[in-house]
C-alpha positions in Angstrom: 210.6 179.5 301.0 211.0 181.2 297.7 208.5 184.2 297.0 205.6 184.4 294.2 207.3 186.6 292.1 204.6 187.8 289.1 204.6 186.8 285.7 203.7 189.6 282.8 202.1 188.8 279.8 201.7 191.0 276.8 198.8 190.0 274.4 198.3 193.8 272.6 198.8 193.3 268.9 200.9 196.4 269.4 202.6 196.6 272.2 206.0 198.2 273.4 208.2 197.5 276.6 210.3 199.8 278.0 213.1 200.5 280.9 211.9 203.6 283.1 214.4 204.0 286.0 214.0 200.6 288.3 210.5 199.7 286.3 208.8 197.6 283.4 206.7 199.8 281.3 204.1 198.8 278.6 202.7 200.7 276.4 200.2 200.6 273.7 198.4 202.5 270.9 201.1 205.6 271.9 199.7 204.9 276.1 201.4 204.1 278.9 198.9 200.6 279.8 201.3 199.6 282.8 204.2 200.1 284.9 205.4 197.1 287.0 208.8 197.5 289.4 211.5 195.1 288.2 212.1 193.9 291.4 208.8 192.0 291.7 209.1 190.5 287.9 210.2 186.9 287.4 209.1 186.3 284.0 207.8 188.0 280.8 205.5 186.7 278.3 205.0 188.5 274.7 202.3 187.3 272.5 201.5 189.0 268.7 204.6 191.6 267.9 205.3 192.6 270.9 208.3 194.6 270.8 210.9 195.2 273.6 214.0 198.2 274.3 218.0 196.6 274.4 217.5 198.7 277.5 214.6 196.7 279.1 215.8 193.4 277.7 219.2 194.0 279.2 218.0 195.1 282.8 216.1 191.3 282.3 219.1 189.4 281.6 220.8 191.2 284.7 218.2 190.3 286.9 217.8 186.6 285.4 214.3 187.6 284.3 213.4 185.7 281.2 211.5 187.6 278.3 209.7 184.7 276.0 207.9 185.3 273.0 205.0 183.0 271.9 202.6 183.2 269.0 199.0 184.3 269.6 198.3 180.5 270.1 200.8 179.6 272.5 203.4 178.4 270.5 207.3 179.2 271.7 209.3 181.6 269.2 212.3 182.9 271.0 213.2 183.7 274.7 216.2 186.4 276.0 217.9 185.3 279.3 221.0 186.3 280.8 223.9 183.8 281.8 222.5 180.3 282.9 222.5 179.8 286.5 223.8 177.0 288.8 227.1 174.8 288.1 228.6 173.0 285.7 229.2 169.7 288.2 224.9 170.1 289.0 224.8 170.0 285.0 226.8 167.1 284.9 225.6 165.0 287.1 222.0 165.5 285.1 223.1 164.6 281.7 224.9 161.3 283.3 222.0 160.1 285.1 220.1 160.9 281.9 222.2 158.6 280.2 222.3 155.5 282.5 218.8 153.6 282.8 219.3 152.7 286.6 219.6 156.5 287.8 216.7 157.3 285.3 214.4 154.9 286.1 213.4 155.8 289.5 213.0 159.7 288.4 210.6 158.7 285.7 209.2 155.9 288.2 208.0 159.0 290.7 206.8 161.2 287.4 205.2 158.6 285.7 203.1 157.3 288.9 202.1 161.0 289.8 200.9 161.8 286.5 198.0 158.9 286.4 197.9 159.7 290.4 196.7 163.1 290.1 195.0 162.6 286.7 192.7 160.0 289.1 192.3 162.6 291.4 190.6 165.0 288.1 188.4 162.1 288.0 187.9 162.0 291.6 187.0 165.4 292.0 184.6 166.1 289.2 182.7 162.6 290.3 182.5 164.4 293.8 181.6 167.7 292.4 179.1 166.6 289.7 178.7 162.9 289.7 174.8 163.8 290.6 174.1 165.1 287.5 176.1 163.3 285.0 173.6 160.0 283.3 174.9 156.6 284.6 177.1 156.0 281.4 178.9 158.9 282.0 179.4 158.5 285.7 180.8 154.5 285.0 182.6 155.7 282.3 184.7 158.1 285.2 184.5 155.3 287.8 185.8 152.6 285.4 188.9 155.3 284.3 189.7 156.2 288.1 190.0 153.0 288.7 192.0 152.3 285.4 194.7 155.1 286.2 195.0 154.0 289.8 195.9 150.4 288.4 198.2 152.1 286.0 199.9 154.5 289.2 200.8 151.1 291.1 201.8 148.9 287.7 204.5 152.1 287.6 205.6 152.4 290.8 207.2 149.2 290.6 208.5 148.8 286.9 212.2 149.0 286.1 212.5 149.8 282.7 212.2 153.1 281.1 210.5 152.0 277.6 207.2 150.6 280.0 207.0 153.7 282.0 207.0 155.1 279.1 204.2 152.8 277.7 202.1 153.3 281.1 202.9 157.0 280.9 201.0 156.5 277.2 198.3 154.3 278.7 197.5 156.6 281.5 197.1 159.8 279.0 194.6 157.1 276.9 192.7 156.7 279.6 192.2 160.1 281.0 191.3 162.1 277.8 189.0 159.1 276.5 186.6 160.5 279.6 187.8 164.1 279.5 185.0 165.5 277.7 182.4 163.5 280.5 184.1 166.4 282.9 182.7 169.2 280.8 179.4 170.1 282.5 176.6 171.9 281.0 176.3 169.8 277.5 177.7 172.5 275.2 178.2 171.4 271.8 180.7 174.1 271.3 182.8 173.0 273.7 182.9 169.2 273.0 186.4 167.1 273.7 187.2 164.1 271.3 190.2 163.4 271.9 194.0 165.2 272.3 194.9 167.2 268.9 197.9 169.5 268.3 200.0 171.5 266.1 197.2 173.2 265.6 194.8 172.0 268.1 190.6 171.4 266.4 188.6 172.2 268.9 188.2 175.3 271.5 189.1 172.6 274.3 192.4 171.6 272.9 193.3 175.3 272.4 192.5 176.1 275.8 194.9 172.8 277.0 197.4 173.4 274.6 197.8 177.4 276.0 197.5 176.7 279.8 200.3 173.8 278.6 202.2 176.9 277.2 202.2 178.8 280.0 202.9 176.2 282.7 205.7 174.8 280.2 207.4 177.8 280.6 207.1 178.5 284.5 208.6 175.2 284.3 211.3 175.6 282.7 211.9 178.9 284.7 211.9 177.0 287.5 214.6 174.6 286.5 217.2 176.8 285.6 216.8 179.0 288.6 218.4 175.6 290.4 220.7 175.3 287.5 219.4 172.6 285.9 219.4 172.4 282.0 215.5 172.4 280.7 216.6 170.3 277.7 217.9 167.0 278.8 215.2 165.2 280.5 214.5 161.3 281.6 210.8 160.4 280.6 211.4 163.0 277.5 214.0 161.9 274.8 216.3 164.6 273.6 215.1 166.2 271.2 216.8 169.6 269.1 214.8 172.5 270.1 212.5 170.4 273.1 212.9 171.2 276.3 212.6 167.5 277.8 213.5 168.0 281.3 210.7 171.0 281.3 208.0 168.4 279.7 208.6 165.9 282.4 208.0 168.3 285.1 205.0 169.3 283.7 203.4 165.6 283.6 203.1 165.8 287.2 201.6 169.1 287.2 199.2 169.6 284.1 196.3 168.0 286.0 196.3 170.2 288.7 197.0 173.7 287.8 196.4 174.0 283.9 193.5 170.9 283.3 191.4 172.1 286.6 191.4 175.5 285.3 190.3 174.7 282.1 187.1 172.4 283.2 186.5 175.8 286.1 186.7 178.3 283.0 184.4 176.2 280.7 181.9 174.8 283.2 181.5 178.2 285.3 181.0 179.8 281.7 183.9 182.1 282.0 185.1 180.8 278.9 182.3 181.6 275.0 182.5 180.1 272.2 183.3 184.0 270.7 186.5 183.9 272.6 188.1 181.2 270.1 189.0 181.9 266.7 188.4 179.2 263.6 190.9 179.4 260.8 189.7 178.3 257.0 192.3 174.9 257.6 190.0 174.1 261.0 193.1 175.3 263.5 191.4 176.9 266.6 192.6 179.9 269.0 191.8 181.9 271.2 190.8 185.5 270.9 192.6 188.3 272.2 189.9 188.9 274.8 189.9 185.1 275.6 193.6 185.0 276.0 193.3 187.6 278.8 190.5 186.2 280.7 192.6 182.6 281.0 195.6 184.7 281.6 194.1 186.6 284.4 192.4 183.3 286.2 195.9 181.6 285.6 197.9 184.0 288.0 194.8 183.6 290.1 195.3 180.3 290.5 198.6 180.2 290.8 197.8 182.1 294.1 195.8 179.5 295.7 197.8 177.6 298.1 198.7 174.5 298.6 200.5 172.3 301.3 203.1 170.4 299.7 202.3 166.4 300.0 206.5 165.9 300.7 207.6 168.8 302.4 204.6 169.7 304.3 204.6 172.9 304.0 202.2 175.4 302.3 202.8 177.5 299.6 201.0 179.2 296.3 200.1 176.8 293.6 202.7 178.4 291.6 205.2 177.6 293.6 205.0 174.0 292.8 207.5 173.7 290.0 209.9 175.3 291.5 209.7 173.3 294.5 209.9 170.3 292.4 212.7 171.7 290.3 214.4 172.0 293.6 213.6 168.8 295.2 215.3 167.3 291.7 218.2 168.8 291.8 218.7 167.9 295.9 218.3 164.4 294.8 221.3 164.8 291.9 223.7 166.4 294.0 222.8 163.0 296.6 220.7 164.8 299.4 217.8 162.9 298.7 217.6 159.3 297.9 215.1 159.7 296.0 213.1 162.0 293.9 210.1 162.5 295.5 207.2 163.6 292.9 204.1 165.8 293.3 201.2 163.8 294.3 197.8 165.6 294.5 195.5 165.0 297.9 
């Protein structure tokens, strides 16, 4: 079983990395903030103008640590890696199932049904949880989606063609966010969901998805070249230049479990004020440098929980789960597996 290896992220506006002997150094405002051994790094996240040594950044690429910077919002800028992993024949065997529908099908089949699978189980959970003190409409309004998405998980698991997966991909997305904001307990009006929005997102809600997306886009994408497969050729996902398709389908499986349950824990626990989001004169919302931190800081936590594995059986951390998909992926191009077998949530 691979090991949890930690993730930094950087949000100081000012911020400077270093190389000290065998160890990641950050410092700040002319202070050493924090040392962290290289060893025990698998990933660093820069946020603002966070600035980084050719030292330090080559000691990353050795080490096939990946240093990505994103915008105070989330959005990807730039990432410095060292020579891709895996082999070219693993490579090629991905972009020629990519390209014929009767290899892809069944790998978007498995995604597709997980996704309105575990975004059911959401539903499920928060019914269980809170059903008791949402009003009737609200609590039908749940009942009538669960049952909506588990319709659409069986409809998938038996279509052929990619363009309706695609559709009930669509469908099942619909129908989960037109209840997502029944989840959010408490009645705050600051924190009110109508409806997906992005590029910028207009509410604190969609700028709390849209960053937990961010972050769990790119442990995905860590986790599929670290089997040596190529993040940007994907099956549900049309190429796209500059999208990392591949990394977008692996999240579908995962979003409702580690990055949409955190953000209904942060907002209905009250971790999570309106003062940690920013409004911009054009409406865009973000979060604060303080809120950025908090989510950060409950997302390695999370990542921490375990998990047992519905396919493998096994238990492992939360954030283990991509790369344990990433893995069980590429096992099924190179022919070990029949199948893909995709995350479903118990």
């Amino acid at each position: 079983m691979r090991k949890l290896l930690n993730t930094i992220y950087v949000t100081s506006e000012d911020a400077w990395l270093r190389k000290d002997g065998e160890n990641l150094v950050v410092e700040a405002g002319g202070a050493e903030r924090g040392r962290v051994p290289l060893h025990g790094i698998e990933g660093v996240v820069c946020f603002n103008r966070t600035g980084a040594s050719p030292a330090l950044l080559a000691a990353c690429a050795d080490r096939a640590i990946a240093v990505s910077f994103l915008t105070p919002q989330g959005r990807f800028l730039a990432r410095v890696e060292g020579p891709r992993s895996g082999n070219v024949l693993l490579r090629r065997k991905q972009y020629r199932m990519a390209d014929n529908p009767d290899q892809a099908v069944p790998v978007i089949r498995g995604i597709v049904t997980a996704k309105a699978a575990n975004q059911r189980t959401v539903l499920m959970r928060s019914l269980r949880d809170h059903g008791t003190k949402m009003d009737r409409s609200a609590s039908g309004a749940l009942e009538e989606a669960a049952r909506r998405l588990h319709f659409i998980a069986r409809k998938a698991a038996s279509a052929d063609q990619i363009d309706i997966l695609r559709g009930f991909e669509g469908e099942a997305a619909n129908t989960y966010f037109s209840v997502f904001d029944a989840l959010l307990a408490g009645g705050q009006i600051v924190f009110r969901f109508a409806g997906r929005s992005r590029r910028p997102p207009l509410d604190r809600v969609n700028a709390l998805l849209s960053f937990l997306y961010a972050m769990l886009g790119h442990d995905c994408r860590s986790a599929l070249e670290s089997v040596g497969l190529d993040p940007q050729v994907g099956f549900l996902h049309a190429d796209r230049p500059g999208r990392a398709s591949l990394a977008l389908d692996l999240m579908e499986e995962l979003r409702p479990v580690l990055a949409d349950r955190l953000a209904l824990t942060l907002i209905n626990r009250g971790q999570l004020k309106a003062g940690d989001f920013d409004i911009d004169a054009g409406g865009a919302v973000s979060l604060t440098e303080a809120g950025r931190k908090e989510v950060l800081v409950a997302w390695q936590e999370r990542k921490k929980r375990e998990l047992r594995h519905p396919f493998l059986g096994e238990t492992a951390p939360m954030g283990l789960m991509a790369h344990l998909q990433a893995r069980l992926l590429s096992r099924h191009l190179r022919g070990d597996l029949d199948s893909y077998p995709p995350f479903v949530w118990k």
